[in-house]
Structures are given as C-alpha cells and as structure tokens.
C-alpha positions as a LaTeX table, in Angstrom:
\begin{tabular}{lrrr}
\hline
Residue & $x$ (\AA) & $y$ (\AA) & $z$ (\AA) \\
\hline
Unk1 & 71.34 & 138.78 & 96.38 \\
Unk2 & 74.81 & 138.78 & 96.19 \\
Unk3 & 75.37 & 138.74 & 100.00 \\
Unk4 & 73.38 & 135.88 & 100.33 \\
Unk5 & 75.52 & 133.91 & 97.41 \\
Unk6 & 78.55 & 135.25 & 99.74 \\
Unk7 & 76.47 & 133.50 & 102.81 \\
Unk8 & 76.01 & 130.41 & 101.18 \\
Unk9 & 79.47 & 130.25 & 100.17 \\
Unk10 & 80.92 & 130.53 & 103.50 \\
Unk11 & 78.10 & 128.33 & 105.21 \\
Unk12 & 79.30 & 125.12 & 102.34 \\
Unk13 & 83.07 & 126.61 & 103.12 \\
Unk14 & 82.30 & 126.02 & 107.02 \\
Unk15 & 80.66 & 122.63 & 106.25 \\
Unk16 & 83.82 & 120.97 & 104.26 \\
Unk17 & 86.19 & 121.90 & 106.54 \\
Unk18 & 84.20 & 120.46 & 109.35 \\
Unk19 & 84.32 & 117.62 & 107.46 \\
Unk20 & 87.97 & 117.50 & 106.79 \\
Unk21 & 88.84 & 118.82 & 110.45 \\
Unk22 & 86.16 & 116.55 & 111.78 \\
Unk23 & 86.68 & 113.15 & 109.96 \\
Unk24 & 91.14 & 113.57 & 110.52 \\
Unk25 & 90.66 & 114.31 & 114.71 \\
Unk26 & 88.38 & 111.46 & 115.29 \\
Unk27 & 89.74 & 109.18 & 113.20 \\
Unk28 & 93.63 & 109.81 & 114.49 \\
Unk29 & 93.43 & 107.54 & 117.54 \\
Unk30 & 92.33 & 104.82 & 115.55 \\
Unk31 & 95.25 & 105.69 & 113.04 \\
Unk32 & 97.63 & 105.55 & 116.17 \\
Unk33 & 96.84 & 102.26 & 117.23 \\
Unk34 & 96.80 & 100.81 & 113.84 \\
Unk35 & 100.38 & 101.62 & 113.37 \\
Unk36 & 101.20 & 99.24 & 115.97 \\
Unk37 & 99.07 & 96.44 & 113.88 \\
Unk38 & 102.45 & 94.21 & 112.47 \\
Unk39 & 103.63 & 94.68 & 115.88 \\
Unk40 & 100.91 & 93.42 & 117.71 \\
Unk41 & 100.03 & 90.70 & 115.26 \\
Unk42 & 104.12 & 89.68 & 115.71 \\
Unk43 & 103.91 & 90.11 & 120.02 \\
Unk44 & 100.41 & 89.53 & 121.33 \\
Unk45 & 99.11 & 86.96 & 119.13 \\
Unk46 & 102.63 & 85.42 & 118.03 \\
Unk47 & 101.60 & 85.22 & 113.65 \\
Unk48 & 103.64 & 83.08 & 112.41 \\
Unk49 & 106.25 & 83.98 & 109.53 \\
Unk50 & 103.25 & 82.60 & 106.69 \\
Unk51 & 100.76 & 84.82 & 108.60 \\
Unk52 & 103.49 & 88.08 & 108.80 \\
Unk53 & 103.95 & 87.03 & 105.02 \\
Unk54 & 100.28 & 87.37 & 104.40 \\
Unk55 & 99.49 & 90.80 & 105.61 \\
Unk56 & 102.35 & 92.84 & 104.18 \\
Unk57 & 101.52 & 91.05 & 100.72 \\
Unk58 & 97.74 & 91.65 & 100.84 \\
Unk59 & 98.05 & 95.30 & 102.77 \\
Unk60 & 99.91 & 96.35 & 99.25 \\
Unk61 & 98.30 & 93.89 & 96.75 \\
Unk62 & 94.79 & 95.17 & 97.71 \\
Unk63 & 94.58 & 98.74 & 96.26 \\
Unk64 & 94.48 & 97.23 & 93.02 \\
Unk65 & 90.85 & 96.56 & 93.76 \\
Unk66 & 90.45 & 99.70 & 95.35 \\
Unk67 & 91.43 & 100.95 & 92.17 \\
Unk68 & 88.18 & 100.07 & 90.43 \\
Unk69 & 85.91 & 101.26 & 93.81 \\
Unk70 & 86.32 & 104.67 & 92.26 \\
Unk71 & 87.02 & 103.93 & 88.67 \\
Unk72 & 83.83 & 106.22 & 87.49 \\
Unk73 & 83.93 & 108.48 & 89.55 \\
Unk74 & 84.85 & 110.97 & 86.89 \\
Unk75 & 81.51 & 110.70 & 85.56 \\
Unk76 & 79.81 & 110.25 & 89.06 \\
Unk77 & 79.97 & 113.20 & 90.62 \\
Unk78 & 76.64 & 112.31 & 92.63 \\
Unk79 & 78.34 & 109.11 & 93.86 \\
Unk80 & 81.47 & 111.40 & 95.58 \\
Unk81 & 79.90 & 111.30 & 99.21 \\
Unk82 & 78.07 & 108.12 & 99.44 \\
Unk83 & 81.36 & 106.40 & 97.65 \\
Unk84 & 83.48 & 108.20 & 100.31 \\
Unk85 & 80.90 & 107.29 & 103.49 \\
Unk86 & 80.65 & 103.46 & 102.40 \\
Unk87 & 84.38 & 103.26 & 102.26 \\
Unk88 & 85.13 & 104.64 & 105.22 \\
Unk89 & 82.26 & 102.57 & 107.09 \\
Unk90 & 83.47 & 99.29 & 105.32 \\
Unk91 & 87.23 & 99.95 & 106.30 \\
Unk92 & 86.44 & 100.17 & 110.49 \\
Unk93 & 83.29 & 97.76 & 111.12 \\
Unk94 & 85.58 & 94.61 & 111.16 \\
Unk95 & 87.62 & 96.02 & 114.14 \\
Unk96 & 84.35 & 96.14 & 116.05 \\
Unk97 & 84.21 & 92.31 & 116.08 \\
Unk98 & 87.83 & 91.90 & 117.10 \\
Unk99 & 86.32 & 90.85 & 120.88 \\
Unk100 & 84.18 & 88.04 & 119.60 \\
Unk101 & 87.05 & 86.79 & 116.96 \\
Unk102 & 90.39 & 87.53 & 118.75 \\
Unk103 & 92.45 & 85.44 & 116.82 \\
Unk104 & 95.56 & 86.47 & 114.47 \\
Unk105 & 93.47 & 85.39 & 111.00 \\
Unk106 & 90.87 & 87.45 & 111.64 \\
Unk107 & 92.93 & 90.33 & 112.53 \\
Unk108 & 94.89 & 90.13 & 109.17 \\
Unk109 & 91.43 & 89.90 & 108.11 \\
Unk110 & 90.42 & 93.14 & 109.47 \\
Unk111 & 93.93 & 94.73 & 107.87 \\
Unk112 & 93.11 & 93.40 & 104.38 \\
Unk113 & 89.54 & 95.42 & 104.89 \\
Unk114 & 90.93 & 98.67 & 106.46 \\
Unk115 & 93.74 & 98.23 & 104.24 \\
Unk116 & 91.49 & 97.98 & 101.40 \\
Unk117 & 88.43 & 100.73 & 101.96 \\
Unk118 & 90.96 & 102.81 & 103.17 \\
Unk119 & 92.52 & 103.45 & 99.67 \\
Unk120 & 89.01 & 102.94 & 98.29 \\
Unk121 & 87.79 & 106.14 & 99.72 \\
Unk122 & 91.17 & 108.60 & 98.70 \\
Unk123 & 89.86 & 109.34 & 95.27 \\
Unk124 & 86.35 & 110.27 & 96.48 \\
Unk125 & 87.84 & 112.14 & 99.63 \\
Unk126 & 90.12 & 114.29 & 97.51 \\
Unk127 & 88.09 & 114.99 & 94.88 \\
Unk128 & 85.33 & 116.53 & 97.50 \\
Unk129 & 88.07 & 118.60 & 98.98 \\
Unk130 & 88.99 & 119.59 & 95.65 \\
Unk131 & 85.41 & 120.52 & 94.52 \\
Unk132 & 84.86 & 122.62 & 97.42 \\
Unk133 & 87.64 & 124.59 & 97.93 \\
Unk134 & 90.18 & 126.46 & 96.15 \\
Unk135 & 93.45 & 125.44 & 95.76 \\
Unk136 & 95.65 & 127.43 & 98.23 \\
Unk137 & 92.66 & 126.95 & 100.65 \\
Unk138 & 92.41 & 123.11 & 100.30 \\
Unk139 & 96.03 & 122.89 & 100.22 \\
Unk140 & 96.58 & 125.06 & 103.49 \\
Unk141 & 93.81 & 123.80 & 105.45 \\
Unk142 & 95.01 & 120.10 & 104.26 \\
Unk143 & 98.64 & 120.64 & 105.84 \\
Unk144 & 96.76 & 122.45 & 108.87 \\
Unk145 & 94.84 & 119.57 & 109.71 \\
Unk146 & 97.42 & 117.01 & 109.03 \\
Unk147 & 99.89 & 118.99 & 111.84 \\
Unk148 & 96.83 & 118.90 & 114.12 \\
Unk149 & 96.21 & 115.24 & 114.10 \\
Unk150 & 99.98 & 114.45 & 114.63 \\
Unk151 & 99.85 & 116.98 & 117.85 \\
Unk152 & 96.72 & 114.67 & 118.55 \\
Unk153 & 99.03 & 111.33 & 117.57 \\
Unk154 & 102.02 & 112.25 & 120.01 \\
Unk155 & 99.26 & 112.96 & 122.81 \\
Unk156 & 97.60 & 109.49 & 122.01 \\
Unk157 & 100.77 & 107.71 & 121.71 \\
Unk158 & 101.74 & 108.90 & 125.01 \\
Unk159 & 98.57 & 107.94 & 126.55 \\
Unk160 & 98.63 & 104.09 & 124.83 \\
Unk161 & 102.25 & 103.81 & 126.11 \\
Unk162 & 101.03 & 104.36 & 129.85 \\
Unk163 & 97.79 & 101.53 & 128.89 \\
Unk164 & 100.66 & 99.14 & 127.38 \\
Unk165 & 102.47 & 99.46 & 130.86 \\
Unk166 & 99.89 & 99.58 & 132.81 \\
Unk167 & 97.53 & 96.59 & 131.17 \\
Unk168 & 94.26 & 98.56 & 132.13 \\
Unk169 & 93.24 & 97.69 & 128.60 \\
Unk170 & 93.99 & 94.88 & 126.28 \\
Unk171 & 94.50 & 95.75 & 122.62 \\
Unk172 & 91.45 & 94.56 & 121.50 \\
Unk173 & 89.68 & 96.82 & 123.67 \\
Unk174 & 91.22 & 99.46 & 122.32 \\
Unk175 & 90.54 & 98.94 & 118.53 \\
Unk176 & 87.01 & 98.52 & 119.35 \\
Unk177 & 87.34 & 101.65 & 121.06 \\
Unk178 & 89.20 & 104.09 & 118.57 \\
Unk179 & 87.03 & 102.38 & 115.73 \\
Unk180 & 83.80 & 103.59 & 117.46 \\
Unk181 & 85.29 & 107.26 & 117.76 \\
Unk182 & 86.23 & 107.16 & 114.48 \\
Unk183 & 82.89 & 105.93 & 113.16 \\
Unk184 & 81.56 & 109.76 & 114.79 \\
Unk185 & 83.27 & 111.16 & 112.08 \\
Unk186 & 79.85 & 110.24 & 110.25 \\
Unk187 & 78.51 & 112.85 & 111.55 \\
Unk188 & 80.34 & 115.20 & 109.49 \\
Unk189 & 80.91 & 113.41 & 106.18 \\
Unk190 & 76.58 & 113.29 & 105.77 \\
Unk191 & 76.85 & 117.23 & 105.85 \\
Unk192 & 79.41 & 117.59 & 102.65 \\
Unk193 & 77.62 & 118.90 & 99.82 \\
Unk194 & 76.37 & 116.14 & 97.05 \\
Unk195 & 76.57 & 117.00 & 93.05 \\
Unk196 & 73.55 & 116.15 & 90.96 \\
Unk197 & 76.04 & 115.21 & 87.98 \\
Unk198 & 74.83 & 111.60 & 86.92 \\
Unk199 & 75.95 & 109.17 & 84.20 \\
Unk200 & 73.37 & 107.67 & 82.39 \\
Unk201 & 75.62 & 105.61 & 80.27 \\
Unk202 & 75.69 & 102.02 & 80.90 \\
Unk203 & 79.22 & 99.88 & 80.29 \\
Unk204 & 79.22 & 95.90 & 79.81 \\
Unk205 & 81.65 & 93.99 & 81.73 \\
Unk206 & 83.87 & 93.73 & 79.88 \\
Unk207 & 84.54 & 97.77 & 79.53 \\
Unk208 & 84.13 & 97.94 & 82.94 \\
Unk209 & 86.90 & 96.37 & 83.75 \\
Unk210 & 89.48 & 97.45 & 81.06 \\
Unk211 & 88.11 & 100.94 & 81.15 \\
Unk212 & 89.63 & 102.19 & 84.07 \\
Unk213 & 93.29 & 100.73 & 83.04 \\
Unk214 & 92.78 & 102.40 & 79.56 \\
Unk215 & 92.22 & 106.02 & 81.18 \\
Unk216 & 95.11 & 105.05 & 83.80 \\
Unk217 & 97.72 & 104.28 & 80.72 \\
Unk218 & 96.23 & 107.36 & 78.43 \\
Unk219 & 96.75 & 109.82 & 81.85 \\
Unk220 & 100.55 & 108.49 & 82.01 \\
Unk221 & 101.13 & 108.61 & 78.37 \\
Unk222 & 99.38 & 112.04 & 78.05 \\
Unk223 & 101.11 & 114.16 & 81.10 \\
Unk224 & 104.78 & 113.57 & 80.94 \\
Unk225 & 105.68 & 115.23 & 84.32 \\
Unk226 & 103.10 & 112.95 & 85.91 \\
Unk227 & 104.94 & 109.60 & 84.81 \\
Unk228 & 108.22 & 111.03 & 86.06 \\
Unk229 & 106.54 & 111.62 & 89.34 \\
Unk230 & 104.97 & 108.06 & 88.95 \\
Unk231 & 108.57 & 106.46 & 88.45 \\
Unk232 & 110.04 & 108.09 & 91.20 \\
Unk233 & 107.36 & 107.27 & 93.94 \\
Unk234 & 107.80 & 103.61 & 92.50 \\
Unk235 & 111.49 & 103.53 & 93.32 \\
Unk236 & 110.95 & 105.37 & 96.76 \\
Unk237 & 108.32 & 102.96 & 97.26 \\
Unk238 & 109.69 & 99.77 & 96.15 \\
Unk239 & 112.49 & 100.33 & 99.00 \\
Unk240 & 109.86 & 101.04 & 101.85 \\
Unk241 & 107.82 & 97.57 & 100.62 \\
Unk242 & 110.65 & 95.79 & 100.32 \\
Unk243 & 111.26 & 96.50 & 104.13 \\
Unk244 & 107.83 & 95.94 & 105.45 \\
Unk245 & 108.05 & 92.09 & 105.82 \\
Unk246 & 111.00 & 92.31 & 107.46 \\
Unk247 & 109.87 & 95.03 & 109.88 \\
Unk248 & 108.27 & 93.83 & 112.67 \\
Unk249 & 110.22 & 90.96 & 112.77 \\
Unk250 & 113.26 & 93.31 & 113.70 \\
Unk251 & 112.17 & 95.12 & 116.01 \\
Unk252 & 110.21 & 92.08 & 117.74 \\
Unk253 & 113.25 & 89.85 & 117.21 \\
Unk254 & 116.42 & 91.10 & 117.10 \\
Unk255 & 115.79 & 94.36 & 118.74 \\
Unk256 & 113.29 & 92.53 & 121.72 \\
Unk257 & 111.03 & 96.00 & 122.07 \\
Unk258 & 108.22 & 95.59 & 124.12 \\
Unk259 & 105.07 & 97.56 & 122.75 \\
Unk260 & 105.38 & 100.23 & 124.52 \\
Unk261 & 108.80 & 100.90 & 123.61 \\
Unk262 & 107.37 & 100.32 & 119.72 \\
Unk263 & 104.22 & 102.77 & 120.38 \\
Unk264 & 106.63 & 105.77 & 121.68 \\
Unk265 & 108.74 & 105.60 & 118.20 \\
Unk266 & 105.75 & 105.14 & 116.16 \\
Unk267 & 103.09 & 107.39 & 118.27 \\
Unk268 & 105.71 & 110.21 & 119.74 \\
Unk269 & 108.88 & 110.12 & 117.63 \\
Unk270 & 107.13 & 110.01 & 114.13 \\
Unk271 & 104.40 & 112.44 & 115.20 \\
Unk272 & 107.29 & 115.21 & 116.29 \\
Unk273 & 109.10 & 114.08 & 112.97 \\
Unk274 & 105.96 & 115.37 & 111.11 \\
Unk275 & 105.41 & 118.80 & 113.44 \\
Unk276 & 108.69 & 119.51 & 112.95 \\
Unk277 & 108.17 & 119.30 & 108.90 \\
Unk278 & 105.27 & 119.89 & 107.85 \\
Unk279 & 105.52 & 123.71 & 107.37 \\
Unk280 & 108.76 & 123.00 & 105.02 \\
Unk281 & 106.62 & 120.43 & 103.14 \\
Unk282 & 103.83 & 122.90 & 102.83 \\
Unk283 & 105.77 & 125.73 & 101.21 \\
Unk284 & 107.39 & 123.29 & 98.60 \\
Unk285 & 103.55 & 122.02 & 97.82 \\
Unk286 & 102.30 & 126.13 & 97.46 \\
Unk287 & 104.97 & 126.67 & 95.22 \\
Unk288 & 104.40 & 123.21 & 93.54 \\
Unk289 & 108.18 & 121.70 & 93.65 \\
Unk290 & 107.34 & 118.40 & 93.12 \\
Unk291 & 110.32 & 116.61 & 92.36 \\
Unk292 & 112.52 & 118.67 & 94.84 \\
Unk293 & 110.11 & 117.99 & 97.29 \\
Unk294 & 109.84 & 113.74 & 96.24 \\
Unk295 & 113.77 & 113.87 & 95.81 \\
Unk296 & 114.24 & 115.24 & 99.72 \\
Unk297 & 111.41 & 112.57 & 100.66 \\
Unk298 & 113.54 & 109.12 & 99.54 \\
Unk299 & 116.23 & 110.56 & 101.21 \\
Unk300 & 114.63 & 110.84 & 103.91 \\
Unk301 & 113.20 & 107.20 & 103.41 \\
Unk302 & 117.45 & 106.30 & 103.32 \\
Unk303 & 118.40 & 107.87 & 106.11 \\
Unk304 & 115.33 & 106.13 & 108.22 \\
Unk305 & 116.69 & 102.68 & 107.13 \\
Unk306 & 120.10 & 103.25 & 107.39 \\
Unk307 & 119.37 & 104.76 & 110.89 \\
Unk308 & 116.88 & 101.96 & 111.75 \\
Unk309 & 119.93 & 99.55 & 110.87 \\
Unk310 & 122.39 & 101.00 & 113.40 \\
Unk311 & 119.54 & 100.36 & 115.84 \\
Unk312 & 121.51 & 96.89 & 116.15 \\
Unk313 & 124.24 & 98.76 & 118.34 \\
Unk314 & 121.80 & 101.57 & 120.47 \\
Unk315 & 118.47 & 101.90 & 120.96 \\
Unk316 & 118.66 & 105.87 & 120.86 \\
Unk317 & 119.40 & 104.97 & 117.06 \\
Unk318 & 115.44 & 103.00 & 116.99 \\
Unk319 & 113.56 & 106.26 & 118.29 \\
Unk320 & 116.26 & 109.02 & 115.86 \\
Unk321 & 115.27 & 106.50 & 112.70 \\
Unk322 & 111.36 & 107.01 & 114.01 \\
Unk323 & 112.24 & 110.76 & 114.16 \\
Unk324 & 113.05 & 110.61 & 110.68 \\
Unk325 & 110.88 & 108.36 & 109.79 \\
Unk326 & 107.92 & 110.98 & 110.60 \\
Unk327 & 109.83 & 113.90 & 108.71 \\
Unk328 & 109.70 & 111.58 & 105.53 \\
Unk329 & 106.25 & 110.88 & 106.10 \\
Unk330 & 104.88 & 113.76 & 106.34 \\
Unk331 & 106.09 & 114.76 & 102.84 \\
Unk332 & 105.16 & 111.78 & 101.31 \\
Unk333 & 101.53 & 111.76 & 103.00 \\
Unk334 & 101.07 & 115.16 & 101.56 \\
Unk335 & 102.23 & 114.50 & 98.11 \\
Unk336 & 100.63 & 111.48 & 97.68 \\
Unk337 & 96.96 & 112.97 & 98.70 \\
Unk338 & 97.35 & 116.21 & 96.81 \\
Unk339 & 99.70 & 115.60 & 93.60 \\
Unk340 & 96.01 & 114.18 & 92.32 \\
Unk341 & 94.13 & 118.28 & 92.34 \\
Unk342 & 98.15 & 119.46 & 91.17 \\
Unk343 & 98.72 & 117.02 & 88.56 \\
Unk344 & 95.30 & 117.48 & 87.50 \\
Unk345 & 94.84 & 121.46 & 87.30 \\
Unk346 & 91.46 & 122.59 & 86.45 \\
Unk347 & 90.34 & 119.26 & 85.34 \\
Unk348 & 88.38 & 116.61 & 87.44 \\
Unk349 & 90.92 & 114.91 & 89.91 \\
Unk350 & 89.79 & 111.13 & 90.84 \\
Unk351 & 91.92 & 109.60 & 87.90 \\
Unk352 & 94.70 & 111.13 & 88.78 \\
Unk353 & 94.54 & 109.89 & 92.98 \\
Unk354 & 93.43 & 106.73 & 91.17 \\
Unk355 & 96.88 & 106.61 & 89.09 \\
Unk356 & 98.19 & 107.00 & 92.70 \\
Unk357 & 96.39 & 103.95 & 94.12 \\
Unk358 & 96.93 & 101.59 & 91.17 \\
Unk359 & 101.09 & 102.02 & 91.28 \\
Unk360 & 100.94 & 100.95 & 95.02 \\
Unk361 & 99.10 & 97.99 & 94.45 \\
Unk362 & 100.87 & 96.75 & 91.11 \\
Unk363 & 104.39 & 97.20 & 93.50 \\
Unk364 & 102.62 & 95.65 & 95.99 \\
Unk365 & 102.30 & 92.83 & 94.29 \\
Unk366 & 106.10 & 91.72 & 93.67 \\
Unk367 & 107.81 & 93.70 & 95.98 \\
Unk368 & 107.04 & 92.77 & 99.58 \\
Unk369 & 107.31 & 88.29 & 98.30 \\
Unk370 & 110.54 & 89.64 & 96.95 \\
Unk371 & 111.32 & 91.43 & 100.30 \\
Unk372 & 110.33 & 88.32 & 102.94 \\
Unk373 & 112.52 & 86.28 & 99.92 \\
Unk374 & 115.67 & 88.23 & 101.21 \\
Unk375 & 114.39 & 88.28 & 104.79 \\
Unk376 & 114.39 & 85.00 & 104.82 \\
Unk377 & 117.58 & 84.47 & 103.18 \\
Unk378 & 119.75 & 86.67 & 104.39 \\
Unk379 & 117.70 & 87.71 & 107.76 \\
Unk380 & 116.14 & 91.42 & 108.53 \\
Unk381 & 118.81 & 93.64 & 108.60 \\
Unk382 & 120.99 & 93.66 & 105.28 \\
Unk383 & 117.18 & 93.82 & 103.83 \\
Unk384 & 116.95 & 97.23 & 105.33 \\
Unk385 & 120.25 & 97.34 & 103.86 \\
Unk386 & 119.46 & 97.04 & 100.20 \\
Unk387 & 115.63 & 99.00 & 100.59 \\
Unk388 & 118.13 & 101.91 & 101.55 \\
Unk389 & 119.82 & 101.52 & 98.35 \\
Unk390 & 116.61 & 101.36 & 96.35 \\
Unk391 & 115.55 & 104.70 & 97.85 \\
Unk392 & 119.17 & 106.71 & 97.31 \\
Unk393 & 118.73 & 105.64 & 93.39 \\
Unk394 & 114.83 & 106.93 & 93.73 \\
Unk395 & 116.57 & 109.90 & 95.30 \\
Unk396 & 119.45 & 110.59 & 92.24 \\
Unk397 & 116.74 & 109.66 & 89.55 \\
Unk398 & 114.53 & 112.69 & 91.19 \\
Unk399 & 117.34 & 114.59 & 90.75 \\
Unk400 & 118.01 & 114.06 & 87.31 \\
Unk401 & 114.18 & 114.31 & 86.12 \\
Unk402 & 114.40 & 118.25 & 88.21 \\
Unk403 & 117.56 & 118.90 & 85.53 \\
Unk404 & 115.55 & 117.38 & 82.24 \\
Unk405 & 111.99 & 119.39 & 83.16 \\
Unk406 & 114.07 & 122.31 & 83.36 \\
Unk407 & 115.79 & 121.78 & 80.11 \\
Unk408 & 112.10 & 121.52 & 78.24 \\
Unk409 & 109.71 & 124.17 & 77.36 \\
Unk410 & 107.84 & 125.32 & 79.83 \\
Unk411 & 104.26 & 124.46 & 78.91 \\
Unk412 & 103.41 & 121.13 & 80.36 \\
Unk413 & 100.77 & 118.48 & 79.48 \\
Unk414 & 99.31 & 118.65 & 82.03 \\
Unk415 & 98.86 & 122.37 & 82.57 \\
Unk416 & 100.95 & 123.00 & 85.82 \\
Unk417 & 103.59 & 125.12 & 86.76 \\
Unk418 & 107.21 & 123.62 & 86.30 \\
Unk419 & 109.86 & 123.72 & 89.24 \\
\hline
\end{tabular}
C-alpha cells in the first residue's frame, strides 16, 4: 500500500511538472514575439500617438478586471484548472485572426485580451503549482524552467532576427504561428490534477463585487511585511509604467532601430540578462530575502533607464541597457509569481497573487496618462529620466523597510521567515 501511495505521488509529481515545463516551452515563442508588440504596432502599422496612448493605458488598466476572474478562487478549488485553461485559451485566440483583421485597432485589440487573460490566469496557475508541489520543489523547478525558456528566447530571437531581415514571413504570420504552438500547451494543462473542493454558497451582486476588495484590504492590513513589499513594487513599478508610453516611440524615433535591431535587444540581450541571473535570484528566493532581493531589482530597473538614456550617444549603450534590462527581469518575474505561496505560507495562495494583480492595474491606471503627459511635454528621453528617479527612491525605501523588519520581533503576520 504504501508503495503504491509513493507511485501515485510521483506519477501527479511527473504530471505538474509536465505541465509547468510543457505550458512555459511552447508558449515562449509566442512570448518572444509579443515583446516586439509596441514596436511593431509603432513600425509596421505606423499607430498613431492616440493609438500608442491606448495600449500602454489599457495593457496596465486591465488587470483590474482580471482581478475579479479569480476573486473566489479561494473557495473554488474545483474551478483551479478550468479557470487556468479558459484564461489561457481566451488570452491567444484573437492573434489567430490577426490575417483576416490586419489593422493596428484590432491588434491593440488583441493586446488588451492577451494583456488581460494573461493576468487572469496567474492566480489559478500559481496556486496549482503551489497545491502540487512542495515549496523548495515548486520554487526550484519554477526558476529551472524560467532559465530554460530564456535559453529557448535567445534561440528564437535569433531566429526572428534572420525572418525580420530576410522578409520570408510577415509579422502576422508569425503571431498566428507562435499562438498555434502555444495553444499545444493544452495538451498538458487537461492532465493537472482537479480538487473536488466546491462552494455552495451563493453571493448577490453586490458582494460580489466588493468582496474581493474587502479580502484584498484585510490581507494588506493583516500581514505587515506584505504591504511593505506591496509599496515597494509600486514605486519600482510606477517608474517602469511611467516609461512605457514613451518607449517605443524612442527607440522607433529618435533612436531609428529597425526591428531586427529591436528583436536582438529584446530576444538575445534580455534573455542572456536573465541566464546570467537567475541562479543569484534563486538563492535569494530559497532563503526568502525579499526586500534585498526587490531592493537589487529597482536598481536594476535604474540602471536600465539610465543606460537606455545614453543610448542617445551609442548604440552599444541600447543592447548593455537590454542586458540589464533582462537581469532586472528576471528577479522581478520571479518575485512577482512566487511572493503569492511565500507571503502566504501554509495558507491558500490565490489572494495573495491576486493582491499582486490588483496593485498593477490600480498604477496602471494613472501612471502610464501621467507618463505620455511628460512624453509629450517634454519628449521621450528626460521621461526615462525621471522613471529612473522613481525607481532609485523604490530602491532606498527597500532599503530602509530591510533595517525596520529587522528592528521588530521576529514573528510575522504572516507566518514567514524574516530577512
């Protein structure tokens, strides 16, 4: 009896990390592209400044209705893989219409929905991992298959620069494309393992929709270290958003990159960025150093700005920001998608990742009007300017939460090991 139960436990072990394996490889060359998405909406189909405007506001804005997509979650275990599966499906069929509608609304369009399903799913897909493995196993295998698809990005990116060049395939050829390989990932997410938890309790409307800002206000009120961590990616974040307008705009207009040029830096530079740092990142999230490791993430945010600013005088400066950019990254990726199962402990995760979600929309909602403001005002560069200063204040106000945690008792809230 007992080596069966040790069978079964490595067959559903072998299962979910098909799934996470499985879903990140397939789904990485459509990731690849769609980092070229501002770009291509600025170059091939020439968006206008109102269009440009548009997509960074709604691209942010959005996850505030993701935040409800998986605001029961908590009592809906059952609905973990079939909330995850619709998400995911939702977030990539658009893209497969991008032949029949190539025009630049309905790409934003497709942005908004990948944009939007995307952040949808999070909660669900980290809860799942969460559920099924243990915590130095999900948290290993997580960082494992995060350097893999980055190896996968750099080989992609190279690949997509030689297409750019070469004009054997249009762009919308190649969304279609990536979108249908990442669709296979399917395959694997119908194998994950389903609860039978269900919630018989029905809500009105009303609670429905104030519930899930109650719990989100309680869970900041109630875990100290979690708001701290909260403020801190708000700072960080308000200086990337503030940017984002003003992005592609730079490197389209005052830098003239073609997309090739744009899909090395994104594609190869970032990806070796995140090889190179994603074993550093990975010991500080074993031994659960959350604000040293969010601290060294905004200033690596600054140093990508200021870097990408001095791209005005050499272009080696454009692909060293990129560089950067991916070290940065690759922190932040992993912080954001576990500090849910870290903050949370032994408790249920979703409300936590949904925390997460809700802060990026509710800064998405001011910061990137307020960023194309100063764009517009002042023009794309001093705005990289002041979104570096943003993140070097995120960086000192990391630095002085570290000192005050370490000053307090050690039990915590919310039941987690202290720096």
């Amino acid at each position: 009896m007992k080596l069966g139960m040790r069978d079964l436990v490595h067959q559903e072990s072998k299962k979910i990390k098909a799934f996470l394996f499985g879903i990140s490889l397939t789904n990485e060359p459509f990731v690849a592209l769609y980092a070229l998405a501002p770009f291509i909406l600025r170059k091939e189909l020439e968006a206008s400044l109102l269009q440009l405007a548009i997509l960074t506001s709604l691209r942010p804005v959005i996850p505030v209705i993701a935040f409800y997509w998986s605001a029961r979650l908590d009592r809906q275990k059952h609905r973990l893989r079939s909330n995850f599966i619709l998400a995911w499906i939702l977030a990539r069929i658009p893209f497969l219409f991008l032949l029949v509608f190539p025009n630049s609304w309905y790409f934003v369009f497709c942005c908004a929905m990948y944009e939007l399903f995307k952040k949808s799913g999070t909660p669900a897909f980290v809860e799942i991992l969460k559920v099924n493995m243990q915590d130095r196993d999900r948290e290993k295998n997580y960082c494992l298959c995060f350097l893999l698809t980055f190896v996968e990005s750099v080989l992609i990116g190279l690949v997509i620069t030689k297409i750019l060049n070469g004009q054997y395939f249009i762009w919308k050829d190649l969304f279609v494309i990536t979108s249908m390989i990442s669709l296979l990932g399917l395959f694997m997410q119908f194998r994950v393992p389903s609860s039978n938890l269900k919630d018989s309790n029905r809500k009105n409307v009303l609670h429905t929709l104030m519930d899930p800002w109650k719990k989100a206000f309680y869970l900041l009120k109630e875990n100290e270290r979690f708001l701290y961590f909260q403020y801190g990616f708000m700072i960080g974040g308000t200086g990337l958003m503030l940017v984002a307008p003003a992005l592609s705009i730079f490197y389209v207009d005052r830098l003239h990159l073609s997309s090739a040029e744009i899909a090395i830096a994104r594609s190869v530079c970032m990806g070796i960025g995140v090889i190179f740092s994603t074993y550093f990142w990975e010991r500080l999230i074993l031994q659960r150093k959350v604000e040293e490791m969010l601290k060294n993430i905004l200033l690596g945010f600054f140093l990508y700005l200021i870097l990408s600013y001095f791209s005005l005088f050499g272009l080696a400066f454009f692909y060293i920001s990129n560089f950067v950019y991916g070290i940065a990254q690759a922190g932040s990726h992993l912080l954001w998608n576990l500090s849910g199962p870290i903050f949370s402990g032994p408790k249920e995760s979703t409300q936590f990742t949904n925390v997460n979600v809700l802060m990026v929309g509710l800064r998405g909602a001011i910061v990137p009007a307020t960023g194309s403001i100063i764009c517009t005002l002042f023009g794309p560069a001093p705005t990289f300017l002041i979104g570096a200063g943003i993140c070097v204040i995120g960086c000192l106000y990391m630095a002085k939460v570290k000192r005050y945690l370490l000053a307090i008792p050690s039990h915590t809230s919310s039941g987690i090991i202290r720096n």
